[in-house]
N, C-alpha and C positions, 0 to 999 in steps of 0.2 A: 504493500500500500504506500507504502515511504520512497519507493521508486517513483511509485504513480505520479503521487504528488508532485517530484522534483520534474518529471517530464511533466505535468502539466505549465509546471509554474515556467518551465523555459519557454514553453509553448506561446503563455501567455506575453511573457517579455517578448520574445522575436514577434509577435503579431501588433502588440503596442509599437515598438521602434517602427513596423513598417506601416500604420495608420497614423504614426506622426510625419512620417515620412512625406507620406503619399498625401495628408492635408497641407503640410507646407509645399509641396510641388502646386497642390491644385491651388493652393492661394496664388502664387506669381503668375498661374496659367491663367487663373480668372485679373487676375490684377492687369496683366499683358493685354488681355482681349477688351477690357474694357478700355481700351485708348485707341480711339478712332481718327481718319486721317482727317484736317483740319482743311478749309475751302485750299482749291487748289494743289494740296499734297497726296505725292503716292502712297498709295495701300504697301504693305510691306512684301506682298506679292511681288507687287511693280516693280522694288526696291528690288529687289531678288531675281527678275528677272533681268534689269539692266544692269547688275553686278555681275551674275555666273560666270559670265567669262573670263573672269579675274582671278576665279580659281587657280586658270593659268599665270602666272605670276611674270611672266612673258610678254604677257600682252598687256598687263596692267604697265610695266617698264615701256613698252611700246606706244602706252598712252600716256606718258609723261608721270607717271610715277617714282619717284625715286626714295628709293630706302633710307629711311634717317641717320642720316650725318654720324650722330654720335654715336650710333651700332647698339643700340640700347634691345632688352627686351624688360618691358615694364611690369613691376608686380606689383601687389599692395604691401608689400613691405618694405620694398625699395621708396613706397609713397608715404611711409610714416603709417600704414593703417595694417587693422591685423594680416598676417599671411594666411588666413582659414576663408578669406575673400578672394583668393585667385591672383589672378595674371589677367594683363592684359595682350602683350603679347609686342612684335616687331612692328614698327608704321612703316607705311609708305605714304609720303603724300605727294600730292600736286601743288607746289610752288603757284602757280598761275593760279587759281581757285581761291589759296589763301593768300592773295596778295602781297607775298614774300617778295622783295625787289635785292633785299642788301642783305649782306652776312650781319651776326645778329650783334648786338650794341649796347648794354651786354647781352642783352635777349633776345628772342627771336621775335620779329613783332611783323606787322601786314597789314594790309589793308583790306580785303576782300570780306565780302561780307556774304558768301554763299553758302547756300542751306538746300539744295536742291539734293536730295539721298539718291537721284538715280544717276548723279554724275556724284559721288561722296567726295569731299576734299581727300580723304584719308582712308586708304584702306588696311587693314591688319591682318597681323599672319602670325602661326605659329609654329616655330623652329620644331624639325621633325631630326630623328635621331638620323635619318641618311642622308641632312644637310638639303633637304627639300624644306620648300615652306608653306603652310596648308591657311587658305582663307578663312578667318573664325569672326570678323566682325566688317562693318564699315563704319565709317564717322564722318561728322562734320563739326571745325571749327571755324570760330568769326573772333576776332579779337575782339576785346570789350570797346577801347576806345573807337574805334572803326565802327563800331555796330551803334555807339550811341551818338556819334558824328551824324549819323543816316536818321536821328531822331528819335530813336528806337529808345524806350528807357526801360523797359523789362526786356531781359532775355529770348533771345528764341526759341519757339519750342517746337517739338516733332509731335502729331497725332496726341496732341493735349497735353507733352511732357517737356516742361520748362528745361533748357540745358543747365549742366552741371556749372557752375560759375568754379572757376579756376585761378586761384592768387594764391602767390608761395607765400608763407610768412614765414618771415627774416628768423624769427624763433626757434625753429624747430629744425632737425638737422636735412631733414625731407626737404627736397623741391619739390612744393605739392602743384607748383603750374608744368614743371618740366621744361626749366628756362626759355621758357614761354611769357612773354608780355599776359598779364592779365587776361583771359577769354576765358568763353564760354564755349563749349561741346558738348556732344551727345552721342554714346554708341547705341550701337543698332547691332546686336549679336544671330545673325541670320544665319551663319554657316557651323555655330557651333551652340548646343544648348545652354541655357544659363540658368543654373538654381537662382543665382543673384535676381533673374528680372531677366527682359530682353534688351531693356535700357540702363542695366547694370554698368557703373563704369567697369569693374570689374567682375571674370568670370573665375568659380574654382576647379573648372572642368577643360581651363588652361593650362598650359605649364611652359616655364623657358629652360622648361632641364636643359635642354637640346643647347639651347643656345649659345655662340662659340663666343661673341662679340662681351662688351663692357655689361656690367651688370648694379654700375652705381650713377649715381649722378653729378659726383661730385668737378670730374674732372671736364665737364662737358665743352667749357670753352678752349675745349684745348684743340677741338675737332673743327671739321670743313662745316659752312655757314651751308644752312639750306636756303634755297637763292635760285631766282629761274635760271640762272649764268650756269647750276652745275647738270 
C-alpha cells in the first residue's frame, strides 16, 4: 500500500508541473492572439511571408544586410537581467532603414524612422554548432530622438504592443541600449517559439552556445562603425 501511495503521489507531482506548464504556455498563447494588427499593419502571416527567404542568410547579405560590427550574440545576462530569460541571439541589420550614415560617436545613432515588419530593419539568427546560422526573430528599431523629431511622442507600437524603450544607464555595468543612442524596438519571434511572448525581447529557447564571436559589451568601441559605407 506504501508503494501505492509513493506512485501515486509522483503521479500527482509530474501531472501538477505539466498543468502548470501547459496554463503558462496557454496564457502567452492567449496573451499573443489577443494583439491585433493596427490600421494599415501586416498580420504576422504577412510578416512571415515577406521574411522566409531570409532563412537563407545569403540572400538577406544580398539585401543589404550586414552582420553587427561588434560580432556580439546577445543574452539576458550579458543585459544585466536574469539568464533563465534566454538569448536573443546575432543581428543583422540594414544601415539604410535605420538611418545609420556615420561610425558611431560614441554611439550608434540614425535617423530612420521605419516600422514596416515586412521589410524588418533587423533580422536575427542563431549561431548553430556547424557555424551555420538559423532565423529565430525579426525586429525593428527607430531611434528615440529621430522618432520624436517626426512628432511622435509615445513610442511605436506593433499590432497594439508599444516598443520596448531602450537607454543604458550609466549605473549599472550592463549596456542595456547596446551602445545604441536611446531607441525604441520591438521583436517579433516568428521562426522560433517563445515561452517569453512572441514580442518577448528575449527568448529561452535560444542559445549563443555556438557562438565563436565576443560575448561582452564592454569592448564595443573598439570594432568597425555600422555605416551604409560598410
Amino acid at each position: 500500500m506504501k508503494k501505492l501511495t509513493l506512485i501515486q503521489a509522483g503521479a500527482l507531482v509530474s501531472l501538477a508541473a505539466f498543468l502548470l506548464l501547459s496554463i503558462a504556455r496557454a496564457e502567452h498563447e492567449d496573451a499573443d492572439a489577443r494583439h491585433a494588427p493596427g490600421p494599415g499593419e501586416p498580420t504576422l502571416m504577412e510578416v512571415r511571408a515577406a521574411t522566409e527567404r531570409y532563412r537563407d542568410i545569403a540572400l538577406a547579405v544580398a539585401d543589404g544586410y550586414i552582420r553587427d560590427p561588434f560580432d556580439l550574440c546577445d543574452t539576458a545576462e550579458m543585459m544585466g537581467r536574469p539568464a533563465a530569460l534566454g538569448a536573443m541571439g546575432v543581428h543583422y541589420v540594414r544601415p539604410d532603414l535605420l538611418g545609420i550614415t556615420a561610425p558611431p560617436s560614441p554611439r550608434v545613432n540614425g535617423a530612420g524612422v521605419h516600422t514596416d515588419f515586412r521589410t524588418p530593419s533587423i533580422l536575427i539568427y542563431e549561431p548553430q554548432a556547424d557555424g551555420s546560422m538559423e532565423l529565430v526573430a525579426v525586429e525593428n528599431l527607430v531611434f528615440a530622438r529621430a522618432w520624436r523629431d517626426r512628432g511622435h511622442s509615445a513610442p511605436p507600437s506593433f499590432h497594439g504592443v508599444p516598443y520596448d524603450t531602450m537607454t543604458d544607464d550609466p549605473a549599472t555595468a550592463a549596456d542595456e541600449a547596446h551602445m545604441f543612442e536611446p531607441h525604441f524596438d520591438r521583436h517579433v519571434w516568428l521562426y522560433r517559439d517563445n515561452p517569453n511572448g512572441i514580442f518577448a525581447p528575449f527568448n529561452p529557447a535560444v542559445t549563443c552556445v555556438h557562438h565563436r564571436g565576443k560575448h561582452v559589451h564592454a569592448d564595443h568601441l573598439e570594432n568597425g562603425p555600422i555605416s551604409g559605407g560598410r
